[in-house]
MARFI-342926 format. One record per residue (C-alpha): chain; x, y, z; residue in one letter; residue number from 1. Coordinates in Angstrom, 1 decimal, decimal comma, padded with zeros to 4 digits. Layout:
N
ATOM  unit    east   north      up  code  pos
ATOM     A       X       Y       Z     A  NUM
...
***
This chain:
123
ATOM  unit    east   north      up  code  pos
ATOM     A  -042,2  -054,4   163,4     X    1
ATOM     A  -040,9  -057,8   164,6     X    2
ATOM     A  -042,5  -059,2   161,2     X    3
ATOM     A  -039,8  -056,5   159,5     X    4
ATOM     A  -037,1  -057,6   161,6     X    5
ATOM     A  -037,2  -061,3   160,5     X    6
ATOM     A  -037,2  -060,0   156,9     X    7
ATOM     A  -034,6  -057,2   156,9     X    8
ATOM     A  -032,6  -058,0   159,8     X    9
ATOM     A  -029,4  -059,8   160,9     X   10
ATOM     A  -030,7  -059,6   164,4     X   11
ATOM     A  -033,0  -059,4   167,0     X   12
ATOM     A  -032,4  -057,6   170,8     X   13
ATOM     A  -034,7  -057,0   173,0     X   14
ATOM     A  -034,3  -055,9   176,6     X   15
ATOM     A  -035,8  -057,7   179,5     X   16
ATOM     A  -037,3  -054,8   181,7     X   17
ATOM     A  -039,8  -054,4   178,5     X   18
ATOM     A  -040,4  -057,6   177,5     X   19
ATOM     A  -040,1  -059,9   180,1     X   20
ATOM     A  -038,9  -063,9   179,1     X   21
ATOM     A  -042,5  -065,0   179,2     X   22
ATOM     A  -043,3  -062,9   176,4     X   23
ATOM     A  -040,2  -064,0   174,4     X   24
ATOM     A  -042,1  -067,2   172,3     X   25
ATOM     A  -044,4  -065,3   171,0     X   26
ATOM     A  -042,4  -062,5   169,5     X   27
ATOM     A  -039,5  -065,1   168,4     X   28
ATOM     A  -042,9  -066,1   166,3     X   29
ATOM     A  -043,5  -063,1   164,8     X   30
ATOM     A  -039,6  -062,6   163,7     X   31
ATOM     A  -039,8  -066,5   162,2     X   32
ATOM     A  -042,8  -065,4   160,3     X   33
ATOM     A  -041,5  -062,4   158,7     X   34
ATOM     A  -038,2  -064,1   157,7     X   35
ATOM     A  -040,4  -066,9   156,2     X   36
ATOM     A  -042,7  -064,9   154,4     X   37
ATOM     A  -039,3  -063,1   153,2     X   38
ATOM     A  -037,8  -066,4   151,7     X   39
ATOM     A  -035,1  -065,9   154,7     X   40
ATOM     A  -033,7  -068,8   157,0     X   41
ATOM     A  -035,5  -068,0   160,1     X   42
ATOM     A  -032,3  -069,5   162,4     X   43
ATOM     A  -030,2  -066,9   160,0     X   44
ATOM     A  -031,4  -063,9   162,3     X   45
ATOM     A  -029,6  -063,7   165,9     X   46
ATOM     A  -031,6  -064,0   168,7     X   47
ATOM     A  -029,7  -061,8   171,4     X   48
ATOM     A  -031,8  -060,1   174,9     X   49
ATOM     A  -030,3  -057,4   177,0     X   50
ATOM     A  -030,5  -058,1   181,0     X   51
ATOM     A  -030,6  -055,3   183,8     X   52
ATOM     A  -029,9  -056,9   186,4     X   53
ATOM     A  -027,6  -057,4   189,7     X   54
ATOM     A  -025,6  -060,4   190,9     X   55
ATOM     A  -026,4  -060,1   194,7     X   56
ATOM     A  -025,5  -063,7   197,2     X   57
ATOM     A  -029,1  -063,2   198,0     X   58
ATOM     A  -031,7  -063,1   195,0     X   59
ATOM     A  -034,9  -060,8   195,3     X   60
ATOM     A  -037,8  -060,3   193,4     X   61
ATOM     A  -038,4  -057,5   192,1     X   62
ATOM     A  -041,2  -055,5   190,4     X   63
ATOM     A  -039,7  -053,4   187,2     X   64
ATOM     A  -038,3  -056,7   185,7     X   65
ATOM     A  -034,5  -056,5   186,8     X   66
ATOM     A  -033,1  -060,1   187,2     X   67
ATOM     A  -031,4  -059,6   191,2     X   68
ATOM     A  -030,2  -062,9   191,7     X   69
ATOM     A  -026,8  -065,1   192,7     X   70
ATOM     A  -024,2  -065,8   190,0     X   71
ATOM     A  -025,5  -069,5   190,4     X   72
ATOM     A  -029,3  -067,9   189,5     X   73
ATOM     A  -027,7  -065,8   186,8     X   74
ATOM     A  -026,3  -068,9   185,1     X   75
ATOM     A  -029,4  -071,1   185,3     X   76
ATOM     A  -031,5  -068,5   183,8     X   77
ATOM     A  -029,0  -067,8   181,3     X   78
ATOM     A  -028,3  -071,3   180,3     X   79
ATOM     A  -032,7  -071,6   180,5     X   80
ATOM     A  -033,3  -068,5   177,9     X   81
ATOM     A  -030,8  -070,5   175,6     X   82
ATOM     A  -032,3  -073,5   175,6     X   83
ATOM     A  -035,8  -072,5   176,4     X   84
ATOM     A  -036,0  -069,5   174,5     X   85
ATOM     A  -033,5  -069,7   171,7     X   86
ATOM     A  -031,8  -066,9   172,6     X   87
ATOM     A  -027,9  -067,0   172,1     X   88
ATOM     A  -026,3  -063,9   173,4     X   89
ATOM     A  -026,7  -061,8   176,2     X   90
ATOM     A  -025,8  -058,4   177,6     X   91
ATOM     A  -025,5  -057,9   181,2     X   92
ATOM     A  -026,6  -054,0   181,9     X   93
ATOM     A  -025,9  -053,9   185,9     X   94
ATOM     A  -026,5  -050,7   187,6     X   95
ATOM     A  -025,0  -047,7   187,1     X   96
ATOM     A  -024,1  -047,3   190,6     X   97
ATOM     A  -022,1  -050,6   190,8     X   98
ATOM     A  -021,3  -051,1   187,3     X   99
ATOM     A  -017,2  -052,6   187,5     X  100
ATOM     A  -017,8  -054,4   190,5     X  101
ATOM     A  -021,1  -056,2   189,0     X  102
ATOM     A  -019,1  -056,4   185,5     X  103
ATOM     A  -016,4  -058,1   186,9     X  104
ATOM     A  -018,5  -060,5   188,7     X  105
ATOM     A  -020,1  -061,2   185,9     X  106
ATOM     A  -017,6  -061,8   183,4     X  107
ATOM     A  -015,7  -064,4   186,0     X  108
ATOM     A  -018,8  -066,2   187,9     X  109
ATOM     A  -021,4  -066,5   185,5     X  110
ATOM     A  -019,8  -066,2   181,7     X  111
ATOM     A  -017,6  -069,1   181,9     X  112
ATOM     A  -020,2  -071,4   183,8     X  113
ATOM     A  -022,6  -070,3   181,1     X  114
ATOM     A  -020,3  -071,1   178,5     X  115
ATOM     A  -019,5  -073,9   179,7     X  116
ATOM     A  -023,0  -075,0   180,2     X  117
ATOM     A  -023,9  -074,5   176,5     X  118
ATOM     A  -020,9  -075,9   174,8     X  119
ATOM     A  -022,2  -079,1   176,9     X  120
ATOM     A  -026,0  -078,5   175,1     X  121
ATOM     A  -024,5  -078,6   172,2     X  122
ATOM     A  -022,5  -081,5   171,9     X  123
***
C-alpha cells in the first residue's frame, strides 16, 4: 500500500496512535520507493502525521500512543518530526472532551513557536 501511495498519491497521512514516530523511517522508505519505481519525485508527495494528543503543564506517558505533554514538549517534538522525520504538516486531534480549550492552546502556544522554529531550519 505505502509502495501505491508514493506512485499514485499527492500525499501521505498517517496517525500517530497506529504508527508511532519510531516507525515513521521505514514507511517514509516504502513511499520513496514506490514514487521512484513510478518515475515520480519522491519529495513531490507530502509527508503530513495526525497527532492525538493533550497539551497538559505536566507531560505523562502514556500507553495507547497519545502525545500528553506541555506546549514547550509539543513544539520540540513537532519541530523533531520535521527535521528528523521529514514530516511537514500536522494535525492536532485533542480529546473530544476538551476539544476548544486544547484547540485554542494549541493554535496560540505551540503553532507559532513551531513555525517559527522551522522558518529558522530553513533559512
Amino acid at each position: 500500500m505505502l509502495r501505491l501511495t508514493g506512485a499514485a498519491c499527492d500525499g501521505w497521512v498517517p496517525s500517530n496512535i497506529i504508527i508511532p514516530p519510531e516507525k515513521i523511517p521505514e514507511m517514509q522508505r516504502r513511499v520513496d520507493s514506490g514514487a521512484q519505481e513510478a518515475g515520480r519525485d519522491p519529495t513531490l508527495v507530502r509527508r503530513g502525521y495526525n497527532i492525538l494528543g493533550i497539551i497538559t503543564d505536566a507531560p505523562e506517558t502514556r500507553d495507547d500512543n497519545w502525545l500528553v505533554t506541555t506546549p514547550q514538549g509539543w513544539v520540540d517534538t513537532l519541530v523533531g518530526y520535521y527535521s528528523y522525520l521529514g514530516l511537514d504538516s500536522f494535525i492536532f486531534w485533542p480529546p473530544t472532551t476538551d476539544a476548544v480549550s486544547q484547540t485554542e492552546r494549541f493554535a496560540t502556544e505551540v503553532v507559532p513557536k513551531v513555525k517559527a522554529a522551522i522558518s529558522q531550519l530553513r533559512g
